[in-house]
Structures are given as structure tokens and as C-alpha cells.
Residue, then its C-alpha position, 0 to 999 in steps of 0.5 A: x482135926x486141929x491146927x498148928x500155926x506156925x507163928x514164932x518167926x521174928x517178922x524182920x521183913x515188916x520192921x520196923x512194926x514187928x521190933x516188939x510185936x508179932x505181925x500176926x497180930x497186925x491188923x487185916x482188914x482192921x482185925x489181927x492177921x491171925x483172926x484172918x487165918x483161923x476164920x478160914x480153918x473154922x469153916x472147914x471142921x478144925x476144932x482147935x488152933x495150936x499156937x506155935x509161938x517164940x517171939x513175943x508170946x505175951x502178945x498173943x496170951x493178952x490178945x486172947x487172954x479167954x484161949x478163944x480166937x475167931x471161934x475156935x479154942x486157941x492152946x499156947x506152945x512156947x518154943x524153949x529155943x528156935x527150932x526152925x519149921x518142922x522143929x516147932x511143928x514137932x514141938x507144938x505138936x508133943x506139948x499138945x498130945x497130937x496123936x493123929x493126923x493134923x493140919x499145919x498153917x504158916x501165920x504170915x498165909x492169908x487163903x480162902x484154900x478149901x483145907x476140907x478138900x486138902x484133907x479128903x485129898x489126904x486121907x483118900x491118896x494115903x499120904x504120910x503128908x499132902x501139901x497145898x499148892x499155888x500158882x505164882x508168877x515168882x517162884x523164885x521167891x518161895x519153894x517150887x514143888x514139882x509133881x507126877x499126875x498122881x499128886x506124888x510130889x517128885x521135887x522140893x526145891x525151895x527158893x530155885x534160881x530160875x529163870x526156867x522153872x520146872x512148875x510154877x506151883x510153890x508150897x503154899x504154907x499149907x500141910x496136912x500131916x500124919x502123927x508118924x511125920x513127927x519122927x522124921x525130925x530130929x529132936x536135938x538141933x532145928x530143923x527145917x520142913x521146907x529144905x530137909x524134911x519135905x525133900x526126903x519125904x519127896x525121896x521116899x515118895x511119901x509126900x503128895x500135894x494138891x493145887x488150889x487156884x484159891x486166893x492166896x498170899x503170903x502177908x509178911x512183907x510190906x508191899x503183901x502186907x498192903x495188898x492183903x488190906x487193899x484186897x478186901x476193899x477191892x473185892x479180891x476175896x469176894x465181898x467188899x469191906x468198908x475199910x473205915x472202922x465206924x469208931x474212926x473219925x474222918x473230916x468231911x473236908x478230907x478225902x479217903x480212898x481205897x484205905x483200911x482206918x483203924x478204929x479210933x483213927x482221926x484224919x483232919x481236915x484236907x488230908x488225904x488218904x490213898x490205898x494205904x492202912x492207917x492202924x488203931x489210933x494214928x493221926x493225920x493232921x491237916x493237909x498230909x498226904x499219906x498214899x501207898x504207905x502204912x502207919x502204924x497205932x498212934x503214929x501221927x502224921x504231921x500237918x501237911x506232911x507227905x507220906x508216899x510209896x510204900x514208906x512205913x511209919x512205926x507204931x507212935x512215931x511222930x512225923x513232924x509237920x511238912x515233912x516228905x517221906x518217900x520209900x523209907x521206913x521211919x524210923x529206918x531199920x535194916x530189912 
């Protein structure tokens, strides 16, 4: 089976990191987000990723200049214009000769979900597609997706009001797809998956969906974002990680807690460094203090500087010495 992954979005919810970058290119666990994601399909039988890309495709093309990503053939799409969810999915998926059915992934949803099971799930209840489910305690914030005990999914309502809610089960970002989906949606205007096509085909009793109580969570904003790094060095996906890159250059004399360092990351003497991601190149100069926050590559942070909850420091920005940085993004952009 082969994958599309949705990753064409303009990432405004990790700004000011993703101004000129992808932020499935940002580093989890001290690799691209991406390789996160297509580790995961490559242990379950997908034979091919295909890249569904609009902002910034460069960054993807020179990431994987050999069309090979966490062992799996990549083929790069280009959307012409925005063409919202199910518009890129259809694009990507004519660009790429898809003739049976397929699997489609949102970039920003790092999961351990068992896409084997989702899609023997598939093919066994005859689905036209089958979505994957998972629980939240905010289903607010995403789409809830009711079903009757076959599976059959009896509402898509995206973004519900509350505070009751039907279920707490949301789309998990995870679909399996067959081909005659595709014309279902419109080829002259974008089109949304999630609002207009999942609905109808709900309507029409054709869609399906399976929980799964698998990690899962949705990297794309910048409290997730940490979480995703923090969780593989608490143990959250199983095994823990050593989150200092071995080409990464700590003081003896410096404290490093609970933190992803990047490679060629230089952390000097007395600075400390708590539950946050310091990407490739930053530096932290003597005595800064940099807890729950993220720095970006070659950002350096000044001598006894303080960088606290949840600020963002973008990629080669300098934090002059002794400044304190609480919550903010530097430099500041609108969400």
C-alpha cells in the first residue's frame, strides 16, 4: 500500500520557526518530524510515501535529495495552488497514478497507531474509507466522530462547541482510502476532507472508523511540539532516549535535564537546561537558564540570560546577555 502525506500546510501555529521552514522538517527526538512519522508506516507494509507538498517544497527535495526517507521511497507532489485536505489528497494522488486503495497521514500526527489493523479493519467491514480514532480530553480543539457499534461512523462534527460531547474519540489524522473517494471531490475549488467530504460520506454510510488507544499527538503547536520531544525521554513511546546528540558539546560544569540537544549544540559553563529542545547548532552561554522553551538551529542564547515557559527563540536569533524571556516568541509574531 502507499501513503500520502499531507504536508503542504503553512505551519503559522510554530511561528516563528516554520516563517521559512516546513515544520515537518523540525527536529523530534533530534531527526525531522517526518522521519517520525514514515518510521511508523514502514513497519507496517507501506511501500512508498507520497509527499503532498505547498509551502516550502525545497525544504523537502534537499532533506532527501536520494527520494529516500526512514526507508521508504519518497515521490514529491507540488500543489499548483491551496487546495485545502481532500483537494491535495486527490492531487497527489492523480500525480501518482494511485489506483487502489491507499493510506493517507497528516505530517504534523506523530502515532505508534497499528496502520496493519486499520487497514485489515478496511478491507474486512468494505469501507469506501475507514478513519482512525483517538481518544482526547479536548475534543474541542479537533473533529469528534461519533459511531454505531458496527464502526459506521454516524457524525463528523469538526471542532464541536461542547461542553457536552457526544464521544470523545476525534480523527486522528489517519485515513485509509479507496481510489472511488477520489471522486467525491470537486476538481475546481479546494476542498476540505474534514468538513465536506467525511460529512457526506457519514450521510451516505460509507465511512467507518476504528479507535485506537495507541500514542498519539498532533506536533503542530508549540506546547505539542515540546511534548513530542519530552515524551521520548520520559518514556511515553516506549523506550527512552538519550536526548543529547553525541556531537553535541555539554560543560561538565552545566546541568541538562529532561532536554533534546541537538547536534553541534554548545552549552557552557553553569548553564542550565530543563525540559526543553535546543535544535542543531544553538548556543547557551554561561550561566542562561533556558527551562520549558525551544531554540531554534544556531540561535544563541546569552550569558546569563533567562529563557522560561514556553518562549520560542527562532532559528539564528541572538538573545543578548542577561535578558529574561517569559512566554513570548522572539522575535514576536502573530499566531
Amino acid at each position: 500500500m502507499r501513503a500520502i502525506i499531507l504536508v503542504g500546510g503553512l505551519g503559522t501555529r510554530l511561528r516563528p520557526l516554520t516563517n521559512d521552514k516546513p515544520k515537518q522538517i523540525l527536529t523530534v527526538g533530534n531527526r525531522p518530524m517526518l522521519e517520525n512519522v514514515i518510521e511508523n508506516l514502514a513497519n507496517h507494509g507501506i511501500v512508498e510515501v507520497i509527499l503532498s507538498m505547498g509551502f516550502q517544497p525545497s525544504a523537502f527535495i534537499d532533506a532527501y535529495p536520494e527520494e529516500m526517507c526512514a526507508g521508504l521511497p519518497i515521490k514529491y507532489v507540488v500543489e499548483p495552488e491551496p487546495l485545502d485536505t481532500a483537494g491535495a489528497i486527490k492531487f497527489a494522488a492523480l500525480q501518482s497514478g494511485v489506483d487502489e486503495a491507499f493510506l493517507v497521514c497528516n505530517g504534523d500526527v506523530i502515532t505508534e497507531t497499528n496502520v496493519s489493523e486499520l487497514v485489515g479493519y478496511h478491507r474486512n467491514i468494505g469501507a469506501e474509507a475507514t478513519i482512525s480514532l483517538t481518544p482526547t480530553d479536548n475534543p474541542s480543539q479537533y473533529g469528534i466522530v461519533p459511531t454505531d457499534g458496527h464502526g459506521q461512523v454516524t457524525g463528523f462534527i469538526e471542532k464541536p462547541a461542547g461542553p457536552d460531547f457526544e464521544t470523545n474519540l476525534i480523527n486522528a489524522g489517519y485515513y485509509v482510502m479507496e481510489p472511488s473517494t477520489l471522486d467525491q471531490i470537486a476538481n475546481d475549488r479546494p476542498v476540505s476532507v474534514e468538513t465536506e467530504i467525511f460529512p457526506k460520506m457519514a450521510e451516505d454510510k460509507k465511512l467507518y472508523a476504528l479507535p485506537s488507544e495507541t500514542y498519539w499527538i498532533d506536533a503542530g503547536t508549540p506546547e505539542t511540539f515540546l511534548k513530542a520531544n519530552l515524551d521520548l525521554l520520559n518514556g511515553e513511546r516506549g523506550k527512552k532516549i538519550n536526548g543529547v546528540h553525541n556531537q553535541a558539546s555539554v560543560s561538565p560544569n552545566a546541568v541538562v535535564e529532561s532536554s533534546m540537544i541537538g547536534r553541534g549544540v554548545k552549552i557552557a559553563d553553569g548553564a542550565h537546561v530543563k525540559n526543553s529542545v535546543l535544535m542543531e547548532g544553538a548556543e547557551v552561554e554561561k550561566n542562561a537558564r533556558i527551562e520549558g522553551s525551544i531554540v531554534g538551529e544556531r540561535a544563541k542564547i546569552g550569558e546569563s540570560s533567562q529563557v522560561l515557559e514556553l518562549t520560542i527563540v527562532n532559528h539564528e536569533e541572538i538573545v543578548e546577555k542577561r535578558t529574561q524571556l517569559i512566554s513570548i516568541r522572539l522575535p514576536e509574531t502573530a499566531d
